[in-house]
TIRO-2110 file (N, C-alpha, C; in Angstrom, 1 decimal):
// TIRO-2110
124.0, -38.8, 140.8, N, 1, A
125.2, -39.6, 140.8, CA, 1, A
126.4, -38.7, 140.6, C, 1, A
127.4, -38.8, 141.1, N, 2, A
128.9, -37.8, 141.3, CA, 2, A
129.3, -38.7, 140.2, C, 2, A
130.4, -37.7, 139.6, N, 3, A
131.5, -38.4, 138.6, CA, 3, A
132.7, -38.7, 139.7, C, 3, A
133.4, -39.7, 139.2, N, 4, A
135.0, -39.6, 139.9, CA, 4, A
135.8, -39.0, 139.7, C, 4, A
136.5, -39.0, 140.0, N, 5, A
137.9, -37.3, 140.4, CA, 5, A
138.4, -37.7, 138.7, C, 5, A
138.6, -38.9, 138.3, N, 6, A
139.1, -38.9, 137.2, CA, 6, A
138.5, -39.0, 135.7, C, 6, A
137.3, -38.7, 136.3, N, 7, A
136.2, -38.8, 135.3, CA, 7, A
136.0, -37.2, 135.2, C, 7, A
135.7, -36.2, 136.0, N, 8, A
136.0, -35.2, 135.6, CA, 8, A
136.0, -34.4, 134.7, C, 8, A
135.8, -33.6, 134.4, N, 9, A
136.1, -32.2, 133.6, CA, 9, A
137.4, -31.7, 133.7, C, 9, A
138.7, -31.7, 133.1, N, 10, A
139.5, -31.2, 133.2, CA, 10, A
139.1, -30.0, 133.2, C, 10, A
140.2, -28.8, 134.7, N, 11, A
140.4, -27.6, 134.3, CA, 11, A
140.9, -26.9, 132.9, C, 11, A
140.2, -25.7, 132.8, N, 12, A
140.8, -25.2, 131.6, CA, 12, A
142.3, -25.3, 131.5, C, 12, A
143.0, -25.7, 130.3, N, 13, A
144.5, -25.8, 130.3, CA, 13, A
145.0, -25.0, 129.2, C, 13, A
146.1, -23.7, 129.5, N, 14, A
146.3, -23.0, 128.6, CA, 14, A
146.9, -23.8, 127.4, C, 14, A
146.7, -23.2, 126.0, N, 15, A
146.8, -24.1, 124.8, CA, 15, A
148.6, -23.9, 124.7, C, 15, A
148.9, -25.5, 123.9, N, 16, A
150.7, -25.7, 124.2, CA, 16, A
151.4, -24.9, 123.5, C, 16, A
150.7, -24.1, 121.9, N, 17, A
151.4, -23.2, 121.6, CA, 17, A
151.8, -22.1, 122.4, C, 17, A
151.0, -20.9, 123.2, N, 18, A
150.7, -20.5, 124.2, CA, 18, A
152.5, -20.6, 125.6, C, 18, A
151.9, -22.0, 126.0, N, 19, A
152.9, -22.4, 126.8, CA, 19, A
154.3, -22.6, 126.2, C, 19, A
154.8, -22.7, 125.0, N, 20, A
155.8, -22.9, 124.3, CA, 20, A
156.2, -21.4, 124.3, C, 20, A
155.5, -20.0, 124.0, N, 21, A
155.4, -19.2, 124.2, CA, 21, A
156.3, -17.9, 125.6, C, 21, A
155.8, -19.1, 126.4, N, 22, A
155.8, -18.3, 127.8, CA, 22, A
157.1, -18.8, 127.9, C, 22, A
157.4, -20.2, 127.8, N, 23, A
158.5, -20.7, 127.7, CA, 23, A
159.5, -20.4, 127.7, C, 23, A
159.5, -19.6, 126.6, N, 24, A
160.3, -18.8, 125.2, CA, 24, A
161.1, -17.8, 126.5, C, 24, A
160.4, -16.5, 126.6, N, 25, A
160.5, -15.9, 127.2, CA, 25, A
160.9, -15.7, 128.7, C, 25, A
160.4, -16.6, 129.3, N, 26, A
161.2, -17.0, 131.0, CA, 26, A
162.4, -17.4, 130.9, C, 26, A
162.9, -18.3, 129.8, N, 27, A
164.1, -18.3, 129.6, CA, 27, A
165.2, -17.6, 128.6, C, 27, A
164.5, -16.6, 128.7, N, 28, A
165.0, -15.4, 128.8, CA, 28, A
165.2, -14.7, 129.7, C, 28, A
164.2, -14.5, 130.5, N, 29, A
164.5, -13.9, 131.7, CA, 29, A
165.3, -14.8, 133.0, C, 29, A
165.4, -15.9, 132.1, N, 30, A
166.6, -16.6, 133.4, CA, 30, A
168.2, -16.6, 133.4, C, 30, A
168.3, -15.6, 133.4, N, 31, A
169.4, -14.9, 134.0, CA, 31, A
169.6, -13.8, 134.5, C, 31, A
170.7, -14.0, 135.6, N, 32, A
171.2, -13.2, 137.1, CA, 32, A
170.7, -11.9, 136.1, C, 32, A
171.4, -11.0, 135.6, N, 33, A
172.0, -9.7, 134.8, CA, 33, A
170.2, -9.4, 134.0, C, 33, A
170.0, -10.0, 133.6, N, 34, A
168.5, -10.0, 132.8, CA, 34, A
167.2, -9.6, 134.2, C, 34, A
167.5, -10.2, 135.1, N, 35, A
166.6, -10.2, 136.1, CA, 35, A
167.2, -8.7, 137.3, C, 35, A
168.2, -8.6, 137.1, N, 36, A
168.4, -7.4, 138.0, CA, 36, A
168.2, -6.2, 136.9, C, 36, A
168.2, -6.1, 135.8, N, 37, A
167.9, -4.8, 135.1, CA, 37, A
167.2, -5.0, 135.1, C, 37, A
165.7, -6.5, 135.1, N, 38, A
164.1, -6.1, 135.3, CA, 38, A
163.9, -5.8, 136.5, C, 38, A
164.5, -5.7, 137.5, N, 39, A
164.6, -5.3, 139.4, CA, 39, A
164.6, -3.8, 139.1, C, 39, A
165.2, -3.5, 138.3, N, 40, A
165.9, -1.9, 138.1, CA, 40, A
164.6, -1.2, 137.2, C, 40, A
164.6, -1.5, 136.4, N, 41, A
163.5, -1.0, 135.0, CA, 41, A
162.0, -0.8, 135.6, C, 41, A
161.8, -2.1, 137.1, N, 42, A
160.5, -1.6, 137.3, CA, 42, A
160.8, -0.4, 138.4, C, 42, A
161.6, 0.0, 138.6, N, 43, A
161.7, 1.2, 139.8, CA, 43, A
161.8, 2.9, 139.2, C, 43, A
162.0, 2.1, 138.0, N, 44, A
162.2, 3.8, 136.8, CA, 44, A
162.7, 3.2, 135.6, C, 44, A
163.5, 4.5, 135.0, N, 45, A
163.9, 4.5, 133.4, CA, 45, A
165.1, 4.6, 133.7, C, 45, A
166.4, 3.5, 132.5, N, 46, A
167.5, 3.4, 132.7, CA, 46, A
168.4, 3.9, 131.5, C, 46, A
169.5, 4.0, 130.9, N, 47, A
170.3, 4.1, 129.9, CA, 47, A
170.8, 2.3, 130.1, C, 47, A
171.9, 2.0, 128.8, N, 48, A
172.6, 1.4, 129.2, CA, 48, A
173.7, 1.1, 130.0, C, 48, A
174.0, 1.8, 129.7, N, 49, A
175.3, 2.6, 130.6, CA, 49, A
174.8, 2.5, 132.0, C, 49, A
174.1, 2.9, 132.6, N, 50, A
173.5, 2.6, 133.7, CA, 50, A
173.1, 1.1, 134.1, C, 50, A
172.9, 0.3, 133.8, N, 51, A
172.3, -1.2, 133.7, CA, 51, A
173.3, -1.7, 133.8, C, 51, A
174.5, -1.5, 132.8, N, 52, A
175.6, -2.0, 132.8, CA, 52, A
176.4, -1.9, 134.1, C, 52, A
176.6, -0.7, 134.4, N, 53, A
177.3, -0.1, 135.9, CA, 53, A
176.9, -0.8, 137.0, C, 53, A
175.6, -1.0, 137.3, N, 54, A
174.6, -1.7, 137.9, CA, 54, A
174.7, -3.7, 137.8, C, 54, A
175.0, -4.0, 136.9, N, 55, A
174.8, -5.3, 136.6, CA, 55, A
176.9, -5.7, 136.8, C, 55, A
177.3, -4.9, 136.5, N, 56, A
178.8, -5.1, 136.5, CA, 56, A
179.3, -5.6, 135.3, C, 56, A
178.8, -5.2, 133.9, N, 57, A
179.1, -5.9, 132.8, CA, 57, A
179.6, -4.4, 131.9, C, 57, A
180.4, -4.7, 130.8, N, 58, A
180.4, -3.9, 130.0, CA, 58, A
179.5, -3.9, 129.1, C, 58, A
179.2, -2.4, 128.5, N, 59, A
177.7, -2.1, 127.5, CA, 59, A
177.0, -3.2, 126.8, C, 59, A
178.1, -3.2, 126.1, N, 60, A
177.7, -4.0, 124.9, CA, 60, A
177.6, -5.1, 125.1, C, 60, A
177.8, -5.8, 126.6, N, 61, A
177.0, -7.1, 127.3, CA, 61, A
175.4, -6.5, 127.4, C, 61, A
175.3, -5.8, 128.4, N, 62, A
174.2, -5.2, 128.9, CA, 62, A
173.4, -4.8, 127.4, C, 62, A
173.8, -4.4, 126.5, N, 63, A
173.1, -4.2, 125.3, CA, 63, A
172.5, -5.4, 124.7, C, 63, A
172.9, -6.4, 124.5, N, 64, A
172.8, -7.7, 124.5, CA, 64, A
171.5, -8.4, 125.3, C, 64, A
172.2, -7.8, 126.4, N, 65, A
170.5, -8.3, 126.9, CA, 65, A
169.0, -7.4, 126.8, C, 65, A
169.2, -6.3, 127.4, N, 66, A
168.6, -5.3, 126.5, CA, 66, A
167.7, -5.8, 125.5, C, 66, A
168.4, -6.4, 124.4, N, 67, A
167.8, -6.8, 123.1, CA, 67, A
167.4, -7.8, 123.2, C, 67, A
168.3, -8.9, 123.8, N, 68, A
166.9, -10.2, 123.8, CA, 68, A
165.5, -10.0, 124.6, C, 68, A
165.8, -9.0, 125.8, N, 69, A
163.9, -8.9, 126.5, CA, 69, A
163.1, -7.8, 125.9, C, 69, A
163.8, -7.3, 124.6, N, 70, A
162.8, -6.7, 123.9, CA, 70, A
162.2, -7.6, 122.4, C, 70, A
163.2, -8.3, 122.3, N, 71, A
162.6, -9.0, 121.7, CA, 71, A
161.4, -9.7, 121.6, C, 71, A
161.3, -10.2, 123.8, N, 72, A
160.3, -10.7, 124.1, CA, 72, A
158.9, -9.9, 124.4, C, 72, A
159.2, -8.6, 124.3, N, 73, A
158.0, -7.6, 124.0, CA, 73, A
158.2, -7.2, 126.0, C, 73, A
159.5, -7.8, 126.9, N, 74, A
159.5, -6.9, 128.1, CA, 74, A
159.6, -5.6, 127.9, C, 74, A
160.6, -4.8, 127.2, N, 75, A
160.9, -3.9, 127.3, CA, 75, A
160.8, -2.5, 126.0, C, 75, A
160.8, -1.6, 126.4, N, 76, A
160.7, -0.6, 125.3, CA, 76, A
161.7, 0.4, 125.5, C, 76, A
162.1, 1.1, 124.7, N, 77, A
163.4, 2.1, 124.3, CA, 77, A
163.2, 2.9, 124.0, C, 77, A
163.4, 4.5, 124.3, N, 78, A
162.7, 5.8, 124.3, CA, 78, A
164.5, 6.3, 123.8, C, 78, A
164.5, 7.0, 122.8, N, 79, A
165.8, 8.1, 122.3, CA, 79, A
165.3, 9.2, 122.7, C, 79, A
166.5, 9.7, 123.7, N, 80, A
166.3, 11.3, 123.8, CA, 80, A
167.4, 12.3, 124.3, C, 80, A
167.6, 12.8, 122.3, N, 81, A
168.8, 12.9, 122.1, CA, 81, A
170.1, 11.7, 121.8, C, 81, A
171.3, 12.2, 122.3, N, 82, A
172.2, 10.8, 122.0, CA, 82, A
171.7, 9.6, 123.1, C, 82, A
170.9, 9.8, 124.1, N, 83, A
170.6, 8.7, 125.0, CA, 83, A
169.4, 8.0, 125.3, C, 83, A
170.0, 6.6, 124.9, N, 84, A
168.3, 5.9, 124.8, CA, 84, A
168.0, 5.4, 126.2, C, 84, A
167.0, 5.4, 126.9, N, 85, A
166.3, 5.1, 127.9, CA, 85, A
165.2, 4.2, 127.8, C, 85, A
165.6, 2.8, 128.8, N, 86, A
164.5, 1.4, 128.7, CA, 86, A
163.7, 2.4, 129.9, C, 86, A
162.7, 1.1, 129.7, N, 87, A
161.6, 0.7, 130.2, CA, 87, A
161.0, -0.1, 130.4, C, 87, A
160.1, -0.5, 131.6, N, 88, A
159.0, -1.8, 131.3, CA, 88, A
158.0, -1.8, 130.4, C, 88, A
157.5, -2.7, 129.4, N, 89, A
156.9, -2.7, 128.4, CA, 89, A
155.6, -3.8, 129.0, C, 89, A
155.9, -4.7, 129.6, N, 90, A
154.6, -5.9, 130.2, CA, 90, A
154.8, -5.9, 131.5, C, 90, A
154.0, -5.2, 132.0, N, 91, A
153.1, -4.8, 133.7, CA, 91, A
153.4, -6.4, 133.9, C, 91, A
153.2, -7.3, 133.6, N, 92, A
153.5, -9.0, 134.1, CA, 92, A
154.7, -9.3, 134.8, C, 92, A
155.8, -8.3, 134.6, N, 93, A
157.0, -8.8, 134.9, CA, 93, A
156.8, -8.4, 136.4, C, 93, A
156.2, -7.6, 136.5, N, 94, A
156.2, -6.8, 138.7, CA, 94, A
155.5, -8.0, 139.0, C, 94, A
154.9, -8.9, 139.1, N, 95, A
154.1, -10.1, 139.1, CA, 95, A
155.6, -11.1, 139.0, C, 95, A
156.1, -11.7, 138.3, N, 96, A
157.0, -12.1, 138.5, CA, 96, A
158.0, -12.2, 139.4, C, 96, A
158.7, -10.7, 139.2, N, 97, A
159.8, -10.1, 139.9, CA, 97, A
159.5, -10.3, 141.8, C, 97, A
158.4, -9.9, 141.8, N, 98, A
157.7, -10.1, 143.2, CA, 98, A
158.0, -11.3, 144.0, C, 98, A
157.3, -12.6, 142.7, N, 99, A
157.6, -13.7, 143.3, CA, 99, A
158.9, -14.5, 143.9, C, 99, A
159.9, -13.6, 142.7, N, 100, A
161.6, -14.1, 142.8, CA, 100, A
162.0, -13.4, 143.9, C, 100, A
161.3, -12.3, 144.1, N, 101, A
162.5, -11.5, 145.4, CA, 101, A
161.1, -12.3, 146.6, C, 101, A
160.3, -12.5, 146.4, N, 102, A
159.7, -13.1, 147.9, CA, 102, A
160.5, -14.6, 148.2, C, 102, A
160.5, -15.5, 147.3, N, 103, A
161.4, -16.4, 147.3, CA, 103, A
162.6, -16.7, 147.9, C, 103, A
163.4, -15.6, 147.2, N, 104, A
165.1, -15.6, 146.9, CA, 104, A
165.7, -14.5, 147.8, C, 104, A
164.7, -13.6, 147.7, N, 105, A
165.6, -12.2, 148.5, CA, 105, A
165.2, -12.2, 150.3, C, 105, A
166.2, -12.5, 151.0, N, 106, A
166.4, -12.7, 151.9, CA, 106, A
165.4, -11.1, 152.8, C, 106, A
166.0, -10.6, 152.4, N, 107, A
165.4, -8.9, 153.0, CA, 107, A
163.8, -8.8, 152.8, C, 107, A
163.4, -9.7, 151.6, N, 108, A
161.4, -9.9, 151.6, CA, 108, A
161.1, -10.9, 151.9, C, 108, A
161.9, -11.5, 152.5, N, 109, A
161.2, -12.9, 152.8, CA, 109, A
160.3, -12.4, 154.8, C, 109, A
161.5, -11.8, 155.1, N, 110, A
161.3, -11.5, 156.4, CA, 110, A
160.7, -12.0, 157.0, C, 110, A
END
């Protein structure tokens, strides 16, 4: 005898702390300036200064953000010398980023 579709086994469902979690974080990354320095960060290593120039903001905007995606454990900070240099910290975000430029960016949608 079959069970009915709603009788079932629910698929595994990630736990809501978890999801509150990821939450957290995406809205973080949802913003324009936050999402083109993760566009930038996964192609190399940046200053701020650079991010900033790039994003059209002054530093200490771009610093700003900076700090909230490291907060969220995206990014990491290397000093060398007077200049610190990001990076991507969670391989997850190229998985992401992918999906927004397949979506949104006209030039990969092709």
């Amino acid at each position: 005898m079959t069970k009915e579709l709603n009788e079932s086994t629910p698929p595994h469902l990630t736990d809501l702390e978890a999801l509150s979690q990821a939450a957290e974080c995406l809205k973080t990354l949802a913003h324009p300036h936050r999402l083109r320095i993760v566009q930038m960060l996964l192609r190399g290593r940046y200053t701020v200064g650079e991010l900033a120039e790039a994003c059209g903001v002054p530093s200490h905007m771009a610093s700003e953000h900076l700090r909230l995606m490291q907060r969220c454990g995206f990014l990491l900070s290397e000093k060398e010398g007077r200049r610190v240099f990001y990076t991507i910290a969670e391989p997850h975000l190229a998985n992401i980023m992918a999906c927004i430029e397949a979506r949104f960016d006209p030039a990969v949608q092709g």
